[in-house]
N, C-alpha and C positions, 0 to 999 in steps of 0.2 A: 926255590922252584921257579925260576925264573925262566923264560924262554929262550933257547939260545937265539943269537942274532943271526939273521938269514942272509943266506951267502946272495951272490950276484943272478946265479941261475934261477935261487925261488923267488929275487925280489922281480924279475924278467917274466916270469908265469904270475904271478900277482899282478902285477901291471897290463898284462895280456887280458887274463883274465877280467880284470877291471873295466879295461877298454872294450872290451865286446860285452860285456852287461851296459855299459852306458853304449854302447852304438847299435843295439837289443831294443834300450828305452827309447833311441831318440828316433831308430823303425818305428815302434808304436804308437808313440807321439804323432808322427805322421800320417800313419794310416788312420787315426782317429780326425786328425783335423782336412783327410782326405773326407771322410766320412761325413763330419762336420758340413763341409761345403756342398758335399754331393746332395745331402739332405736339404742344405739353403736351398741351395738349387732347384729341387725336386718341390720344394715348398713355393718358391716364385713362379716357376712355371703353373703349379697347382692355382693359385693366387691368379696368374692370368688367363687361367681358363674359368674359371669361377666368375671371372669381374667381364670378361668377355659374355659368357652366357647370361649373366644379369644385364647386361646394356644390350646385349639385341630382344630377351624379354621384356626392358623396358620400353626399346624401340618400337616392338609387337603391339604393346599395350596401347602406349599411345595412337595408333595405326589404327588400333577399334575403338578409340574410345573418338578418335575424327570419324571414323566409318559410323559410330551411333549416333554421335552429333547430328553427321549429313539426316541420316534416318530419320531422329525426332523431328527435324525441319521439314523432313519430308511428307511426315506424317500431318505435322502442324497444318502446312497448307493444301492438304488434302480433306483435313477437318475443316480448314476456311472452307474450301470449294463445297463442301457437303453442308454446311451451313444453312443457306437458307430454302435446301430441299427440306432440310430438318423443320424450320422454320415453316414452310407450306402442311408439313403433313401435323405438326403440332393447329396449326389455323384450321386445315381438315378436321381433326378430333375433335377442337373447341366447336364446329359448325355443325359438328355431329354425322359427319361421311366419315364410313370407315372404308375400307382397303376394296369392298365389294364398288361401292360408289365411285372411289378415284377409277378402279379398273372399269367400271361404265365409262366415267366420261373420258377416259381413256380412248376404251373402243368404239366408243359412240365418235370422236373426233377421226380416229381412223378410219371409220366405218366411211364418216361426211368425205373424209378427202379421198378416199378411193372410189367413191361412188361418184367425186365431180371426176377423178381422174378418167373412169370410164366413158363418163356422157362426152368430154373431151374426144377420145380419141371414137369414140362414136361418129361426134361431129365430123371429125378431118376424115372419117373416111367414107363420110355421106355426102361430105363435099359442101358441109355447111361449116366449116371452119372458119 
């Protein structure tokens, strides 16, 4: 029961045939390591938008974290200049004038300099200046 051997015509469709399943596989081939790159591709690209949006949020950060710098410093020498008001109203307390007493001689001082300020212009215009 052996096979008979195949004339020229079947061994010409056998070869045919052969050759388009291997030129079938080495389409597929292709289109997979098409696929392959498109995907690298689409990965690098990804990959630089990623590393781009982390470096201008790094760049962000740092931008506030100079901007709170300037601020604490700012604050600092605000706190120097407030300093020895701190210092007078603490010597107030200890001298026992509270907030009513400073606002006396507050207004008592204003009171002195608007009262010379009037007899001045009294004067110039009594012609005693």
């Amino acid at each position: 029961m052996g096979s008979a051997p195949m004339s020229a015509v079947e061994i010409d469709v056998a070869v045919h045939r052969q050759l388009g399943e291997l030129v079938a596989g080495m389409r597929g081939l292709q289109e997979s390591i098409r696929r392959i790159e498109q995907g690298s591709r689409r990965a690098e690209d990804k990959y630089a938008a990623i590393h781009g949006s982390v470096h201008l949020r790094m760049e962000q950060l740092v931008d506030r974290v100079g901007e709170i710098e300037a601020s604490v410093s700012a604050i600092g020498a605000d706190v120097a200049e407030m300093k020895p008001v701190t210092d007078d109203v603490r010597r107030w307390k200890l001298m026992g004038i509270g907030a009513l007493g400073v606002t006396g001689i507050a207004a008592m001082a204003l009171g002195v300099s608007f009262a010379e300020a009037i007899r001045r212009v009294v004067f110039v215009i009594m012609g005693k200046g």
